[in-house]
N, C-alpha and C positions, 0 to 999 in steps of 0.2 A: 280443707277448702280447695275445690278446683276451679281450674282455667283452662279452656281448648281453645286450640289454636287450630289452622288449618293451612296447609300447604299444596299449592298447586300451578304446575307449569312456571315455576319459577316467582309465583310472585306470593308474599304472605295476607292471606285478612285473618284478622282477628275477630273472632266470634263471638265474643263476650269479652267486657269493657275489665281491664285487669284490676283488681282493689286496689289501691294505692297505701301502702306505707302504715296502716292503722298498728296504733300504739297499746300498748294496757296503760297509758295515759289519759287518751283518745276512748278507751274501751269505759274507764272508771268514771271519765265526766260523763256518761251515761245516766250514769247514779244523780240525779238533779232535785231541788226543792219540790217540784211542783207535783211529780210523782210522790215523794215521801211522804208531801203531808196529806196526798192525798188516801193514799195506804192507812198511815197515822189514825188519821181523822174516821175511816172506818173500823177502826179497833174497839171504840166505846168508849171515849177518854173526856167524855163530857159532865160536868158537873150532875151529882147523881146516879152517875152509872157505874156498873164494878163488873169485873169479871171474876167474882169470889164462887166462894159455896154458901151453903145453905148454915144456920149458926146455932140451932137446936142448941138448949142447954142439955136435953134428956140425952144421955150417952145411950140408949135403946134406939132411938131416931137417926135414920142414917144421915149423913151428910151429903150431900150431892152438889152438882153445876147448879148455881143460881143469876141470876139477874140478867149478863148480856155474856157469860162465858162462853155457853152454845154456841151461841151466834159468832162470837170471835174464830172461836177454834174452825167454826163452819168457812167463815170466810176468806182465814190463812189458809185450811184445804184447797179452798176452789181456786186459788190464786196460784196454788202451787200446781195445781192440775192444767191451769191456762196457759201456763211454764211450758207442759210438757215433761216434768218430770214424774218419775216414777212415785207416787204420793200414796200413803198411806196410815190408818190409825193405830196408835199401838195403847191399847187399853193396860187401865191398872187401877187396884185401889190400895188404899194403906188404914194404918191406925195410927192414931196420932193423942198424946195425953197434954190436955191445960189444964197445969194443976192433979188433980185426984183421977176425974175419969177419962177416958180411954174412944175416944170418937174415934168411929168408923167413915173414912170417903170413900165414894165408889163413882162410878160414871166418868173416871177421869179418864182423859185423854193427852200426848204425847202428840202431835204433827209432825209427819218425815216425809222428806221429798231427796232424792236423789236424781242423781245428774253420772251417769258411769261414762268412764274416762276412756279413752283410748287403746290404751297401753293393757301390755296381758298381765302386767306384772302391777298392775293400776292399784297404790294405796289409795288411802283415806283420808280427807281434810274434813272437819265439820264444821257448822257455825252455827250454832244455835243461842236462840235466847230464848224466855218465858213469859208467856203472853197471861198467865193469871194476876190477879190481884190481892193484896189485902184485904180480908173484912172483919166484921164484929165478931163472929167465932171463933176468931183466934186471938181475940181479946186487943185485937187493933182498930183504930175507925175504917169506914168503906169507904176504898180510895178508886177511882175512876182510873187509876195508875196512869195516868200519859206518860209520865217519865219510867216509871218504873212497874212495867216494863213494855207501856207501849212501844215505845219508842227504840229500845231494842229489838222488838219485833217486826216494826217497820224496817229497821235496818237487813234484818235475815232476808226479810220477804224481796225489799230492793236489790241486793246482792243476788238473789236467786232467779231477780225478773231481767236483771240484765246480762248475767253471765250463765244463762241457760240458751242465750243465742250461740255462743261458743262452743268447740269442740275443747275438751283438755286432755291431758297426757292421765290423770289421776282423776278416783272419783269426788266428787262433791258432793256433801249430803249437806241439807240444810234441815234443823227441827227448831218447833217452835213448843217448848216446853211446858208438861202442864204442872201446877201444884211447889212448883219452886218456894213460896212463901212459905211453905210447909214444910220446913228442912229438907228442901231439893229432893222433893219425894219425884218428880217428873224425871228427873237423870240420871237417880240414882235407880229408878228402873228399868233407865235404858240401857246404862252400862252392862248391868248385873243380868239382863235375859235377852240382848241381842249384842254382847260382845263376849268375847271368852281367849283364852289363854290354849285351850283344847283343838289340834290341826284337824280332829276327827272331824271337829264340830264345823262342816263346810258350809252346815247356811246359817252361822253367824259371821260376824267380824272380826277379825283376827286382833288382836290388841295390837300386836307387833305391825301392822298393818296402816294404825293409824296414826300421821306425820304431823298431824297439827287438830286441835282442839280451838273454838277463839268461843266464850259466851260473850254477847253483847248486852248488857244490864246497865240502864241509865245512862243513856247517851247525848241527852239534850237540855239538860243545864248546865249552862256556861255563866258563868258568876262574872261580874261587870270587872272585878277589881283584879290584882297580880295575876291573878293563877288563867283571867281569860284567854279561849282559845287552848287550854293543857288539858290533856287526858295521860290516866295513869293506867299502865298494864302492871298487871297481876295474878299471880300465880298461887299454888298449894306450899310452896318455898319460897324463901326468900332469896334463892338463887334468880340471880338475873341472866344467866346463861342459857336456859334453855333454848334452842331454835327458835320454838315456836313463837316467844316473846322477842328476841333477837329481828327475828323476820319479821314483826307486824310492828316492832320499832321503827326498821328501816324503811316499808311501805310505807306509812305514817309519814315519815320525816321526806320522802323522797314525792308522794303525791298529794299532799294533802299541808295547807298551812296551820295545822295543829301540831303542836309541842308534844311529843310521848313520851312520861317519866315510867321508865321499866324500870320497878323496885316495887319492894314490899310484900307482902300474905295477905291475901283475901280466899277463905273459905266458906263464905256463905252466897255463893252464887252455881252454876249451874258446869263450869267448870272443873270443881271440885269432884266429883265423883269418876271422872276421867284422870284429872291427876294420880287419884288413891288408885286405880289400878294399875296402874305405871304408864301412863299415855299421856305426850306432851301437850298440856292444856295450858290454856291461861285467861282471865278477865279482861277487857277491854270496857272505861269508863269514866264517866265524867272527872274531872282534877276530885272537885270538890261533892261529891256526893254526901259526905256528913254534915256538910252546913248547908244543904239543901232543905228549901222551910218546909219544903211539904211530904217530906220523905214520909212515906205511910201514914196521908193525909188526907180528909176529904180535899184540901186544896191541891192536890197533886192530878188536875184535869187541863185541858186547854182553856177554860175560861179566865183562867187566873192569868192578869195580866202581865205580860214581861216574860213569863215563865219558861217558857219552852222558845229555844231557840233550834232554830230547823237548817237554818245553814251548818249549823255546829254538827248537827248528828249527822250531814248527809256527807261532812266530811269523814270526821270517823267512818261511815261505811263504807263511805271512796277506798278507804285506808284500809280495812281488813276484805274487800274487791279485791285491791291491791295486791295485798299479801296473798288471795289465791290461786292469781293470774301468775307470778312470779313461783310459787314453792309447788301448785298443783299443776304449770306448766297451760298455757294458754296455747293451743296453736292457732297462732295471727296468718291470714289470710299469706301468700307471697306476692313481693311486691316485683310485678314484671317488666321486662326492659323490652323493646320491641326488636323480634330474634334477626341476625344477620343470614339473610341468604346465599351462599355462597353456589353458585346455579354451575359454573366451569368446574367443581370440582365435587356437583353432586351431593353438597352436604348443607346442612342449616344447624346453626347455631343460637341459642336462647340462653336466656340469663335470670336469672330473678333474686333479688333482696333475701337474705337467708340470717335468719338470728342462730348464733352458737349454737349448737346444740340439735338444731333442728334436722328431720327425716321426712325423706320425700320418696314418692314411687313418683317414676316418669311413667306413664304409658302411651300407646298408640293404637290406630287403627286406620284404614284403609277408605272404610266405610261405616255410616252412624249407623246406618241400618243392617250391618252385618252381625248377621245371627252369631258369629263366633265370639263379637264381643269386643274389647280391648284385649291389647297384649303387651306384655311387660315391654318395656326399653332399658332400666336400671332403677335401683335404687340408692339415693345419694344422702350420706349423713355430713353435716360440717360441723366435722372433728377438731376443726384449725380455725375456726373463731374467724375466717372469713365475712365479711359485709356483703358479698355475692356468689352465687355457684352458679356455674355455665355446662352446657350438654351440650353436644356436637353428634348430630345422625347423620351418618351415609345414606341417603335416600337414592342416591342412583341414579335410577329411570324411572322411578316413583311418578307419576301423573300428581299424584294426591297424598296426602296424610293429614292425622286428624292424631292431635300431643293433647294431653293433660295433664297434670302436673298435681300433686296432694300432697298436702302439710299433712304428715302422719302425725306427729307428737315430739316432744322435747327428748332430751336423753339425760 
């Protein structure tokens, strides 16, 4: 993020109005109701609609997208295109046995959108959920899924519509997963052919590479009695240590007023298949999902009344915003102080707001319209957990100068 300043004959303007002080507080109340549901509400979460497949009993008959799945997957694309992230399909099919025979799906789709980070050394955070549904071919009723997994999918897609305005330090991918109902056929074919263990393999993803996993699966039933307002994190272990979980604990608790109980094993979500390679994953989810009535329900749509509470989900995805502004390294605008002139001694002085951590180039120029460009002044890191860093140029006899100033990335 830049700011230029100008200097000349002794007196300073400022050329552009400085940001003020913006938070990843500030950045996550972004994430608001009125956006979510309206996200939500375009998934297909209305009484009658499914985003399943196709339920043939003849195991000859392929399986395919039926009812409004196209359309979903069509519409998390274009959302994540309007982002400005890097979007694209990752096809696949599988076979899958109920009972005796052996169904064939094809036509499936994975959604990826990417957001690449700053930094040269730039890991990988992910956040994905799964936007299919239950139906009658896998011998469940056809559920309109709002909760599961609208509604984590709304969360991916709002995390992505807001923190794609930001520069980070690390990159961000966001997928919205296909075929999860189907024993996490959608992630376990991401893991397995766009991530690898192999340094040769440079246009995949390095396993080692990746810092943090979150799936988001049922995020917006919140039950009236004890457990309201608590969401449980969840892992392929019943270790409660790992980072990943540790860190979207304490975003949780630090921005959002929902309760995080980190404990427990949950392996049937989309997480999973990133654990089992050795990469720190974990579930993010309603307290009470088992005593959910409509859990793989026709009644699991927005019409059922009470059901879906939307302040609840939008805080969870406040919460794992949160956690990737914090561990992927956000760089927040600088908050600038207005520079002292020092005209007797030839020199000016600036200041600006600096978070731990943080790397800046200073540069200058003479002239905007100078073909030669900008030219370095320094580059400043605060090492020492400083609240402000100040720069001090001998300008001389300088008539003019022209400063800017760039948040390169966290350290």
């Amino acid at each position: 993020m830049r700011t230029i300043w100008f200097l000349q004959a002794g007196f300073f303007l400022l050329l552009a109005q400085p940001v003020c002080g913006l938070t990843i507080g500030e950045v996550v109340a972004q994430i608001n109701r009125q956006n979510f549901q309206q996200t939500h509400a375009n998934l297909f979460i209305s009484a009658g609609q499914n985003r399943g497949f196709t339920g043939d009993l003849d195991a000859n008959i392929l399986r395919v997208p039926a009812f409004q799945h196209d359309a979903a997957r069509d519409y998390i694309r274009t959302r994540f295109e309007e982002f400005g992230l890097h979007t694209s399909l990752d096809p696949f099919w599988f076979t899958k046995t109920y009972g005796a025979p052996a169904y064939t799906y094809t036509n499936c789709n994975n959604v990826v959108a990417i957001q690449y980070g700053a930094a040269t050394n730039a890991g990988w955070y992910i956040i994905g959920g799964h936007y299919d549904s239950v139906d009658e071919g896998q011998q469940e009723q056809q559920s309109p899924g709002a909760d599961d997994n609208a509604s984590g999918t709304a969360g991916v897609l709002e995390v992505a519509r807001v923190l794609s305005r930001y520069t980070f330090r690390d990159n961000l991918m966001y997928i919205a997963f296909d075929a999860e109902e189907k024993t996490l056929q959608g992630s376990w074919h991401f893991v397995d052919t766009c991530t690898t263990t192999n340094p040769v393999l440079t246009n995949l993803i390095q396993r080692s590479a990746v810092r943090g996993m979150i799936s988001l699966d049922m995020i917006a039933y919140n039950p009236t009695n004890s457990n309201h307002n608590e969401a449980r994190i969840r892992g392929g272990s019943s270790s409660t240590a790992a980072p990943v979980r540790i860190g979207l604990s304490d975003a949780l608790r630090n921005y959002t007023s929902v309760r995080p109980y980190n404990s427990g094993v949950v392996t049937a979500s989309d997480h999973q298949p990133f654990y089992s390679r050795g990469m720190d994953a974990c579930l993010l989810i309603e307290y009470s999902y088992g005593s959910n009535p409509f859990y793989h329900k026709t009644g699991d749509s927005i019409n059922s009344d009470g059901y879906i509470d939307y302040d609840y989900a939008v805080e969870l995805t406040r919460g794992v915003a949160a956690y990737c502004c914090e561990q992927a390294g956000i760089i927040l605008p600088a908050t600038l102080t207005l520079p002292d002139v020092r005209a007797d001694r030839g020199e000016t002085v600036f200041s600006w707001g600096a978070p731990s951590g943080s790397i800046y180039r200073i540069e200058y120029t003479g002239n905007l319209r100078d073909t030669n460009g900008w030219h370095p002044l320094c580059f400043i890191t605060n090492f020492s957990g400083w609240t402000t860093l100040s720069i001090t140029d001998q300008v001389g006899t300088v008539s003019q100068r022209f400063y800017r100033v760039e948040h390169l990335y966290e350290q």
